[in-house]
TIGUSE-632245 format. One record per residue (C-alpha): residue number from 1; x, y, z. Coordinates in steps of 0.5 Angstrom, whole numbers, padded with zeros to 4 digits. Example, Ala and Ser with C-alpha at 12.3 -4.5 7.8 and 13.67 -1.06 7.14 Angstrom:
<rs>
     n      c1      c2      c3
     1    0025   -0009    0016
     2    0027   -0002    0014
</rs>
This chain:
<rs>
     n      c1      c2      c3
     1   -0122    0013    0052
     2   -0125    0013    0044
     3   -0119    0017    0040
     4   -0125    0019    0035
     5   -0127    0025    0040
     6   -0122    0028    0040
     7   -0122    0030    0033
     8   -0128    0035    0033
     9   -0123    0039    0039
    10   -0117    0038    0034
    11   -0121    0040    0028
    12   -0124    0047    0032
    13   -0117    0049    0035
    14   -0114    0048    0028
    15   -0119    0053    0026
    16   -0119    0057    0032
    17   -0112    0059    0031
    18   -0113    0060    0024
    19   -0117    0066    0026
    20   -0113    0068    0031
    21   -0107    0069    0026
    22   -0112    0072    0021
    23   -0114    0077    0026
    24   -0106    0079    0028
    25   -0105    0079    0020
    26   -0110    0085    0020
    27   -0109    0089    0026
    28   -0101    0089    0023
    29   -0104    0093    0018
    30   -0104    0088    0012
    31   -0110    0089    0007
    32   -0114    0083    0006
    33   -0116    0085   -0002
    34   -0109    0087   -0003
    35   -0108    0080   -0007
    36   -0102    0076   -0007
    37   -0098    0076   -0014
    38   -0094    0073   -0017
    39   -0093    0078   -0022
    40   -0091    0084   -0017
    41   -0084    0086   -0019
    42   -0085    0084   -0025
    43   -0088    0086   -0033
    44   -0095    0086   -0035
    45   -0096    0079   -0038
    46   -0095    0080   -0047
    47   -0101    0078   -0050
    48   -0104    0079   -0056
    49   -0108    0085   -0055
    50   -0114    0089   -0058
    51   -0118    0095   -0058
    52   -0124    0095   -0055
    53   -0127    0100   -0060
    54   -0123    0099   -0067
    55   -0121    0092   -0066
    56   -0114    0094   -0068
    57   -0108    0090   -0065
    58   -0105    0093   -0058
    59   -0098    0092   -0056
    60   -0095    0092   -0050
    61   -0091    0099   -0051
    62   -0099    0102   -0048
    63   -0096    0100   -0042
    64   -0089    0104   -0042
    65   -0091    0110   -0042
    66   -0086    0113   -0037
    67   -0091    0114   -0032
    68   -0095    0110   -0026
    69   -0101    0107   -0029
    70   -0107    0103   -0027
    71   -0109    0097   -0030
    72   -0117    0096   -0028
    73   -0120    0090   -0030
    74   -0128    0090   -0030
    75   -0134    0088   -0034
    76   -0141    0090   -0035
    77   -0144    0084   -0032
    78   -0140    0087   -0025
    79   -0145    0090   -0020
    80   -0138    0092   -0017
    81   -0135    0095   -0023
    82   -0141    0100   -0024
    83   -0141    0102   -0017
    84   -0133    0104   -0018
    85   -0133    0108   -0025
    86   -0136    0114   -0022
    87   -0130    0115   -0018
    88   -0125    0112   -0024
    89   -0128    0117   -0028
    90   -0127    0122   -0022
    91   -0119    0120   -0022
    92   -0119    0120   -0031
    93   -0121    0129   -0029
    94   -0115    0129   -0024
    95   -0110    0126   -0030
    96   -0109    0119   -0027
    97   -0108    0114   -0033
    98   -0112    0109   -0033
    99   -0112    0103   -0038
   100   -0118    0098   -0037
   101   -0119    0091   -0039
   102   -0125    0088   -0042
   103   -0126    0082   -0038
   104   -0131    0076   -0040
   105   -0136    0081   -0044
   106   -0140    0083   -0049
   107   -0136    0089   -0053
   108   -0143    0091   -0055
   109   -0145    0093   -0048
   110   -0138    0095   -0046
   111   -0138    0101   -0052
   112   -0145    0102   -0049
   113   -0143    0103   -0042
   114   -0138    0107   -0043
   115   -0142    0111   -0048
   116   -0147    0112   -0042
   117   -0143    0112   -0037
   118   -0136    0116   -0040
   119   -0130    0113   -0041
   120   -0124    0114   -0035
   121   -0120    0110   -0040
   122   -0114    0113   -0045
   123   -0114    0105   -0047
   124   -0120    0100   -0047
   125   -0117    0092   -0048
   126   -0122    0087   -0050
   127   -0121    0081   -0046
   128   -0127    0077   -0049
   129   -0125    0070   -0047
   130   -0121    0073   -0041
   131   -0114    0071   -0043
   132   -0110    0077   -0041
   133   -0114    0076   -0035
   134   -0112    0069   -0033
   135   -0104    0071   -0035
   136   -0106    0077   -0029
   137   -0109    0071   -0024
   138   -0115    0075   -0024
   139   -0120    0072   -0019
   140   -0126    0076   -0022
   141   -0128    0084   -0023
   142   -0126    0089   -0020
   143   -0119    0088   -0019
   144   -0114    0094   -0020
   145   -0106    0094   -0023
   146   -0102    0099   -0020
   147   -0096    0099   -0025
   148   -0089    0103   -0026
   149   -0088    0108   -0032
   150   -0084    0101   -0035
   151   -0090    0097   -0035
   152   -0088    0093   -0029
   153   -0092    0092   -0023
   154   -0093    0094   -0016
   155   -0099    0092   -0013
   156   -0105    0088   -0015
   157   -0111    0090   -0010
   158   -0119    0086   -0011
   159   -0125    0092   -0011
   160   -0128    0097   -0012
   161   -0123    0103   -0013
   162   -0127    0109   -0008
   163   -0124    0115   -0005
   164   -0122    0111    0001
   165   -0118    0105   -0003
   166   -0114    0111   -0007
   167   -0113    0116   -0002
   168   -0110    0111    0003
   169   -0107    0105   -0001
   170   -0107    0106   -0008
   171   -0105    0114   -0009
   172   -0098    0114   -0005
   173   -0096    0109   -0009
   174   -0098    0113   -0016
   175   -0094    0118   -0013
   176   -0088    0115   -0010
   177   -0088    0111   -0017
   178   -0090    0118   -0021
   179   -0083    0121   -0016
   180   -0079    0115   -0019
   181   -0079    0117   -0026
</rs>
């Protein structure tokens, strides 16, 4: 008998059990936007930062601020990011901290964003080339950094940030971080 027939059924149950390990992955409860990183557990990337709005230079003391943060990368070219930002701004009223990262835009639509849209952010990062992205492995906007009061990170989660992700995922570990300092 021909060995290359046998190939298609090799190939097929290689992707069939593929599948099923992915499956068995999310009923166990593991978030498929919940990416890996290899900077949990560890401080934000030190990078040569400025503000958004004055254009003045930002240090990495905006992430230590003895309180739980969110980091939210996003982007006016980002359908995903407009959809999220009225409930950014929703957690803004309920004194969450947030720091924004401008990512690979224009800083004259982003001040107009966020003029028109309100500002959720205390801090707005411009990251026009998307340096600071890069060192975040960011894969595109939005993703959202949950980080200690000492600038470290604890989660990296990929889209839109809505009352299900925070109530579920994000909120408990704010709290549990926010009990911790």
């Amino acid at each position: 008998m021909n060995k290359k027939l046998f190939l298609p059924l090799i190939i097929f149950l290689g992707l069939v059990i593929a599948f099923v390990v992915q499956l068995q992955r999310n009923a166990q409860g593991d978030d498929p936007k919940a990416l890996e990183s290899a900077l949990v557990g560890k401080p934000m990337p030190l990078r040569q930062m400025t503000d958004l709005f004055e254009n003045k230079p930002l240090g990495s003391e905006i992430f230590q601020q003895g309180k739980p943060i969110l980091v939210n990368v996003w982007a006016t070219w980002c359908p995903t990011c407009y959809a999220e930002h009225q409930y950014l701004n929703e957690l803004a009223k309920q004194n969450v901290t947030i720091i924004g990262i401008n990512y690979k835009d224009q800083s004259d639509k982003a001040i107009k964003w966020l003029k028109n849209l309100n500002n959720p952010y205390q801090i707005v990062i411009n990251d026009e080339k998307g340096a600071l992205g890069l060192d975040l492995g960011v894969y595109g906007a939005p993703e959202t950094f949950v980080l200690d009061g000492n600038g470290v990170i604890h989660y990296r989660y990929a889209g839109d940030v809505n009352e299900k992700v925070w109530t579920q995922t994000l909120k408990p570990l704010y709290d549990k971080l926010a009990g911790e300092n």
